[in-house]
C-alpha positions in Angstrom: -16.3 50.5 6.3 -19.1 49.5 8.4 -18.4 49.6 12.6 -19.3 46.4 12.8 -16.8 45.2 10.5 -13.7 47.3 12.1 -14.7 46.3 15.1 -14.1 42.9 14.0 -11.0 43.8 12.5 -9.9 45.3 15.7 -10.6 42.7 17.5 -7.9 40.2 16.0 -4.9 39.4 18.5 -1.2 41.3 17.4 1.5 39.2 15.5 3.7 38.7 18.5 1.3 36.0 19.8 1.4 33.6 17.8 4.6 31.9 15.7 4.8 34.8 12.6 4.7 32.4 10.0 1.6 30.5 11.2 -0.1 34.0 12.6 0.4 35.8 9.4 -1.6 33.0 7.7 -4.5 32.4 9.9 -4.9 36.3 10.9 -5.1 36.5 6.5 -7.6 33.9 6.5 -9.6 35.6 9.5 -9.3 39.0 7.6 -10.8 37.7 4.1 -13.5 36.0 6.0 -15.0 39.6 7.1 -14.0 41.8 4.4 -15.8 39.0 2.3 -19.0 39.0 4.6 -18.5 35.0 5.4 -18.0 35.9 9.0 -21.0 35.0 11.2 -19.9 37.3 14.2 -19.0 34.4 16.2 -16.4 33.8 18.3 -13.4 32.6 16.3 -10.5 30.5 17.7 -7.7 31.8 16.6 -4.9 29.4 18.5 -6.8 26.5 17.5 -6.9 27.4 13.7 -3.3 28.1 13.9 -2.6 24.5 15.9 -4.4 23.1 12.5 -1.6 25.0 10.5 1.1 23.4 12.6 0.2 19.9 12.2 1.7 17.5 9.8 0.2 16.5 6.9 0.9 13.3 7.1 -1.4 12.3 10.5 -2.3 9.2 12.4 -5.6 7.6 10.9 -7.8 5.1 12.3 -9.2 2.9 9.8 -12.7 1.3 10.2 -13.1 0.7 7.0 -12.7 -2.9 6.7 -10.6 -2.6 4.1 -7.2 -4.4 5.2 -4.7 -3.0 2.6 -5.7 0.5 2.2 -3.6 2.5 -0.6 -5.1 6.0 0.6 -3.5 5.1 4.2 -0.6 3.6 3.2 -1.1 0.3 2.5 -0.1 -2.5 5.5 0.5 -1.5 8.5 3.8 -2.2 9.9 4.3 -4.6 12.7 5.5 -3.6 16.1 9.4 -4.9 15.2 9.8 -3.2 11.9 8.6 0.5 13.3 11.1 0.0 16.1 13.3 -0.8 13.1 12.6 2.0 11.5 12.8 4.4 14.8 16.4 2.6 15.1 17.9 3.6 11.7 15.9 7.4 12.1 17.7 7.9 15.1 21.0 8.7 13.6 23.7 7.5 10.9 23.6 3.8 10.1 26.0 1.2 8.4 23.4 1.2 5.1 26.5 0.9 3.0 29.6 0.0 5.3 30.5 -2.7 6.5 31.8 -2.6 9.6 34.1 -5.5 10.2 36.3 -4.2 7.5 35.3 -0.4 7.4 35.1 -0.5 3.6 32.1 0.0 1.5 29.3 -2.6 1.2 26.2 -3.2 -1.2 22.7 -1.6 0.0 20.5 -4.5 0.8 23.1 -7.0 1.5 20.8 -8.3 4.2 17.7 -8.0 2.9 18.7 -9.7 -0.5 19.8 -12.8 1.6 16.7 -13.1 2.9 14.5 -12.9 0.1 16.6 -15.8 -1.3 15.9 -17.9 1.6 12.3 -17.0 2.2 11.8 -17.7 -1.9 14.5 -20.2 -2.7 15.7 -17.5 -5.5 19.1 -17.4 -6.5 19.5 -13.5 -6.1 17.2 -11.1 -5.0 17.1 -6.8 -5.4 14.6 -4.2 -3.6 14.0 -1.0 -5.1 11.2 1.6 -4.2 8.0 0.2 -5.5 6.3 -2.2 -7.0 6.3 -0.3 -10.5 9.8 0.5 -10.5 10.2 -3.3 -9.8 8.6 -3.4 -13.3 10.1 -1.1 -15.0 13.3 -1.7 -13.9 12.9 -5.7 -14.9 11.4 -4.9 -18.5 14.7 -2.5 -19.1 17.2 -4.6 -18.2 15.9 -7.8 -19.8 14.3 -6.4 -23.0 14.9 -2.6 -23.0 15.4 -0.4 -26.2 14.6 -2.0 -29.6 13.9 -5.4 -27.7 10.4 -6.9 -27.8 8.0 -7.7 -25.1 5.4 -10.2 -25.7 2.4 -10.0 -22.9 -1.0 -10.9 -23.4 -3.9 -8.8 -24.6 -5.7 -9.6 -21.1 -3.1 -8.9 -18.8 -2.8 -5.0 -20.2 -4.3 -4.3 -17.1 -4.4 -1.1 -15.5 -4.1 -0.2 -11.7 -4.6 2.1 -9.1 -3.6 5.7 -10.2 -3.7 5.2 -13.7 -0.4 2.9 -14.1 -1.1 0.9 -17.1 1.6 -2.0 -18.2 1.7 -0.7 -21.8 3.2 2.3 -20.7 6.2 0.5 -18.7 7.0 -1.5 -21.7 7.3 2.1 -23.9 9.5 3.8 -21.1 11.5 0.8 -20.9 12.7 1.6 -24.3 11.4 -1.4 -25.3 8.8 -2.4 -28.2 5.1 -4.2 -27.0 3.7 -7.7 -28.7 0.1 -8.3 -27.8 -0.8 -11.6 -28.4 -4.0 -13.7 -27.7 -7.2 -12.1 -26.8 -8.7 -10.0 -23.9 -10.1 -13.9 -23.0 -8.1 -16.3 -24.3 -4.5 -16.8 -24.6 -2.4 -19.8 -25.2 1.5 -20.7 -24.9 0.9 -21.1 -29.2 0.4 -17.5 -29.5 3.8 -16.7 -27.6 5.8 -18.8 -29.8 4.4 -17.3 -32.6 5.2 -13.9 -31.6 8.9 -15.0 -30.5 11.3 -13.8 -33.3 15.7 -12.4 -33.3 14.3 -9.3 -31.7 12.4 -10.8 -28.3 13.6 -9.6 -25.6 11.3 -11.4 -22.8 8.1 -12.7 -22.1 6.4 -10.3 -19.6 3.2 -12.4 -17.8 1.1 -9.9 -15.5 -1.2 -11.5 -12.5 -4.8 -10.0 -13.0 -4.1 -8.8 -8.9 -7.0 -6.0 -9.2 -10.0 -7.9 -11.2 -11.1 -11.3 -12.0 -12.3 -12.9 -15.8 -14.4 -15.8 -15.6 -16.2 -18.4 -18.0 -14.8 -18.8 -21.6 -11.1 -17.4 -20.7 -8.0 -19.3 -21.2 -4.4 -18.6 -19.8 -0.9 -20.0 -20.8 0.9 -21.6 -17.3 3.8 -19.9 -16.6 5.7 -23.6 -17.1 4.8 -23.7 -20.3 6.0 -19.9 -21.0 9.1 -20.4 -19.6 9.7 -23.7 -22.0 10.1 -21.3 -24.9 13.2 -20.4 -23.3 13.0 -17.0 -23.4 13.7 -14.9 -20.2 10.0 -14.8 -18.9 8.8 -11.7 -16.5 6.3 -13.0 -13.6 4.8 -9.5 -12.4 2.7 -11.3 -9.4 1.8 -8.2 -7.4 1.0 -8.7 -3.8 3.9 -10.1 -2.7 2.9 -13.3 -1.1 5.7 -15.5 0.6 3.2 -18.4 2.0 -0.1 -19.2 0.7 -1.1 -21.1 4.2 -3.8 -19.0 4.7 -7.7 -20.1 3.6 -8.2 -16.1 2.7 -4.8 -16.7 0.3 -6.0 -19.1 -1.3 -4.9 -19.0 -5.2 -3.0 -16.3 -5.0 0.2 -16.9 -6.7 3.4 -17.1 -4.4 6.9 -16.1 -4.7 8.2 -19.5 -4.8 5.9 -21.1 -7.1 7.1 -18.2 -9.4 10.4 -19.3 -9.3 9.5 -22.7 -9.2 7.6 -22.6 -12.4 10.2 -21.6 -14.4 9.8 -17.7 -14.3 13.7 -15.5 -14.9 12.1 -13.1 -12.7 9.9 -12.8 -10.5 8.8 -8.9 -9.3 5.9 -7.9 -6.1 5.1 -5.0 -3.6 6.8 -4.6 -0.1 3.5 -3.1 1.4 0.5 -5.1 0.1 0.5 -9.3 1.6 3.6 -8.8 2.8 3.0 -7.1 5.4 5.7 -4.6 4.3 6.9 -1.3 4.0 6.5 0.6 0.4 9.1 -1.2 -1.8 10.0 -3.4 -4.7 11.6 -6.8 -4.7 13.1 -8.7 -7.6 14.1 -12.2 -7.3 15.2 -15.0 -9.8 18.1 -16.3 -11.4 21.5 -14.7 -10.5 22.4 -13.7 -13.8 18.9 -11.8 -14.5 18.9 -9.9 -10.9 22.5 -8.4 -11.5 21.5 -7.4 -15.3 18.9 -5.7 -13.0 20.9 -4.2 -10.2 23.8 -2.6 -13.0 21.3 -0.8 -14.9 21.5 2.5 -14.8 17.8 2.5 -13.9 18.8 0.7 -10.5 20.5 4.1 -8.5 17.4 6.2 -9.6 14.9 3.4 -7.9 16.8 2.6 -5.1 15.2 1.9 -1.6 15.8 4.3 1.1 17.8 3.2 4.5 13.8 3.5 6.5 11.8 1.0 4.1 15.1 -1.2 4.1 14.8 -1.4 8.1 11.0 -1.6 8.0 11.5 -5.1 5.6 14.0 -6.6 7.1 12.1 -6.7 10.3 9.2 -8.1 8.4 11.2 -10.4 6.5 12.6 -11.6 9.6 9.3 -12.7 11.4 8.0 -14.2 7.2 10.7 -16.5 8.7 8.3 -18.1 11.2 5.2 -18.1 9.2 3.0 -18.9 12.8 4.4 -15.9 13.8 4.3 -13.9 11.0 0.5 -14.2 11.0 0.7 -13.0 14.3 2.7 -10.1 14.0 2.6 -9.1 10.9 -0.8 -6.6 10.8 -2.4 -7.6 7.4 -2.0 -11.2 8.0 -3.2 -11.1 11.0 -6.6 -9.4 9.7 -7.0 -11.6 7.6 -6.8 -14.3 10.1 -8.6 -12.9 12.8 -10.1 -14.9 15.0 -14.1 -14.6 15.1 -14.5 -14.8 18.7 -11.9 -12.0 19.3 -13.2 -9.9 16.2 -16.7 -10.0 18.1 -15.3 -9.2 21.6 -13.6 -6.1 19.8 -17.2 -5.0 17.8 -19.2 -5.4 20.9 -16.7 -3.0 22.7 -16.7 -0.8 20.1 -20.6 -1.3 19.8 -20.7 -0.4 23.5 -18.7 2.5 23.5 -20.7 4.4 21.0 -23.9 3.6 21.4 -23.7 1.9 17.7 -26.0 -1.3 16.5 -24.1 -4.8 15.3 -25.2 -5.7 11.9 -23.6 -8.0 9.6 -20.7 -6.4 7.2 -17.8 -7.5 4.7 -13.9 -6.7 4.6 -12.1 -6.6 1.7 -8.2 -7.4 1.5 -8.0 -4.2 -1.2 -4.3 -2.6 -2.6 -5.6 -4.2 -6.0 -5.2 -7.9 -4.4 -7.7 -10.7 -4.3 -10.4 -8.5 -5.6 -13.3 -11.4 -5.3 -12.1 -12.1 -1.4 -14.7 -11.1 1.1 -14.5 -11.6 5.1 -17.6 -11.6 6.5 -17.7 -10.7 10.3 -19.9 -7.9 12.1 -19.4 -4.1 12.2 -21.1 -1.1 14.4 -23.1 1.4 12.5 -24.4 4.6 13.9 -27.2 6.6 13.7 -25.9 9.7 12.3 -28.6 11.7 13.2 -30.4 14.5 11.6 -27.2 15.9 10.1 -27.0 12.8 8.2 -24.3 10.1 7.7 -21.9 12.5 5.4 -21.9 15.1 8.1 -20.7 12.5 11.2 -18.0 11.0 8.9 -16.6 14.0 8.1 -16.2 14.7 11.8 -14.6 11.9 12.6 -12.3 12.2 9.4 -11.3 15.3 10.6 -10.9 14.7 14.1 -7.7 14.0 16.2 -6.9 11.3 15.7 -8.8 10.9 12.3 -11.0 7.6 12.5 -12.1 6.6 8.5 -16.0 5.1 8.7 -17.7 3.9 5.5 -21.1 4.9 4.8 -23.7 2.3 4.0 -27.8 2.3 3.8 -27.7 5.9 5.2 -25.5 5.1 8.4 -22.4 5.6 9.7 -20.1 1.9 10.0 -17.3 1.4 11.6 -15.4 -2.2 10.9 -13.4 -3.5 14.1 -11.6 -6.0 11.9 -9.0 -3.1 10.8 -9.2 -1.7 14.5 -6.3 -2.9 17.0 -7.4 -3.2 20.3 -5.8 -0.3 22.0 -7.6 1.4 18.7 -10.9 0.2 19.2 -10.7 1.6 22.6 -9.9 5.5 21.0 -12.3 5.1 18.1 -15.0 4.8 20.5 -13.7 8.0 22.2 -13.2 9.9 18.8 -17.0 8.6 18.3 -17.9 10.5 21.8 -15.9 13.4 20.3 -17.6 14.2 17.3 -21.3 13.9 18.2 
């Protein structure tokens, strides 16, 4: 072995200093790196690697983006009441299933089921853990095993991370009937399809992509006059459609209103939410839904219950929910304020103003842009894929786009306080 190299080897601190677990690690890393001849001979910090191996994976991220509803970070960002909620029900045990007038057991979601029947005018409401399982679980205990579903050959859609609705109906248990076209289809070619064995009409909103020109598509008022239990998958969760940017975006209510059994949305997409899955409609529907056996296996945990319920609670004021509530808010931000914020942001790192478009994203309102300004930096000889990953792997980690060969960074998904530390993780990484 060459001097050089024991020398090295020699060099690396004894186990003792660092936590063993952590130290063993890094010190292996550190060891491959020279026996391998990737070390450059330069002065290697060891504590700092090992502070890297100590971190959660799960780290705070500033988004710049744009993108308001971002599934790689988590989708909306809670607002300030529902994280103290959540900090609340973290910080010990909790009455999730006890009520404590009597001391005897209670139902899970008590609270939060009462609201969703106020805020929707449903008759009964359920939340499990997602938006899926709110499919799933609908489809099994309406149709389920040997029972047909009947959903239209253009709502066979497929979203993010490869969940396609065929494949729900087949692990409900339950048998598919496409009817239509991928264009075109009409209440005619659901009665049709409606036989002894139909289960329920399952009607998907196309949340993720838009058809446009010769396409045709059966109202849900007219579905739900074949009186058979009709599904209303709607997606983003929308309570109030008072906002210009939510404009045609189906709503909770109107579900309901329309005639749908059941109506089934995200927690953490227009909400405003935390990951979950809600189920409202008739009375009878949601408790074939909440005694399936299905229902234990996609219950809701007792954080996202305490994260909704605070959210809920301010969807009760819908001035202030748009206020509070961090995607709604984005997507009514005010112009003046969202160009204050850029030329902060513009200011703090040096960056130009140029013109830029948000998106709403988590596979809702995919033809909704929000035009408004963004900063993009000159990313220097390194080039633009070299400065992003810096500040993607910074501390805090601040997400840029990259566009025309610069660097941007989006103050419309930037808090204020935020703004203020992007510009410093900016100063940081250059």
């Amino acid at each position: 072995m060459a001097n050089d190299t024991k020398n090295s080897l020699r060099a690396l601190p004894s186990v003792d200093r660092l936590a063993t677990a952590v130290a063993k690690a890094e010190l292996a890393a550190r060891r491959n790196e020279i026996l391998t001849d990737i070390d450059d001979g330069g002065e290697v910090d060891l504590l700092a690697g090992a502070r890297a191996r100590l971190r959660p994976s799960l780290t705070r991220v500033l988004n710049a983006t744009g993108v308001i509803v971002h599934t790689n970070l988590g989708r909306a960002p809670l607002a300030s009441s529902a994280r103290a909620a959540v900090a609340a029900a973290a910080a010990g045990y909790c009455n999730l299933e006890m009520d404590l007038a009597n001391g005897e057991r209670s139902r899970r979601g008590q609270r939060v089921e009462a609201l969703l029947s106020e805020l929707t005018g449903a008759q009964d409401a359920l939340v499990v853990n997602n938006g899926a399982a709110a499919a799933l679980l609908a489809v099994s205990a309406l149709a389920g095993p040997g029972r047909e579903v009947i959903v239209s050959r253009g709502e066979l859609i497929e979203i993010g991370g490869g969940f396609r609705i065929p494949e729900i109906v087949r692990q409900s248990g339950s048998i598919l009937v496409e009817v239509g076209t991928t264009n075109r289809t009409r209440a005619g070619d659901y009665a049709a399809a409606i036989s002894d064995r139909t289960g329920a009409i399952l009607r998907v909103h196309q949340s993720n992509f838009q058809m446009n020109g010769f396409v045709e598509r059966a109202a849900l008022g007219e579905l739900a006059a074949l009186e058979v239990p009709v599904i209303d998958d709607i997606g983003s969760g929308v309570l109030t459609g008072d906002l210009s940017a939510l404009a045609g975006e189906p709503t909770a209510r109107e579900s309901l209103e329309s005639g749908a059994t059941l109506a089934c949305f995200s927690g953490d997409k227009l909400l405003g939410g935390p990951q979950a899955g809600i189920l409202i409609g008739t009375a009878p529907a949601v408790e074939a839904c909440r005694t399936s056996p299905l229902a234990r296996a996609l219950r809701i945990d007792k954080l996202c219950l305490a994260a909704l319920e605070a959210t809920l609670l301010l969807h009760r004021d819908p001035e202030l929910a748009r206020r509070e509530i961090p995607a709604l808010a984005m997507l009514d931000t005010d112009p003046e304020e969202l160009a204050e914020r850029t030329r902060r942001l513009a200011e703090a790192t040096g960056g130009e103003i140029v013109r830029d478009v948000s998106r709403v994203g988590g596979g809702a309102l995919p033809m909704c842009e929000l035009p408004g300004p963004a900063v993009a930096l000159d990313a220097g000889s390194a080039g633009p894929d070299a400065l992003a990953a810096r500040l993607r792997t910074g501390d805090p980690a601040l997400l840029a786009r990259i566009h025309a060969g610069r660097v941007l960074l989006n103050a419309r998904t930037l808090s204020d306080a935020e703004t203020t530390t992007a510009g410093e993780c900016v100063a940081r990484a250059r």
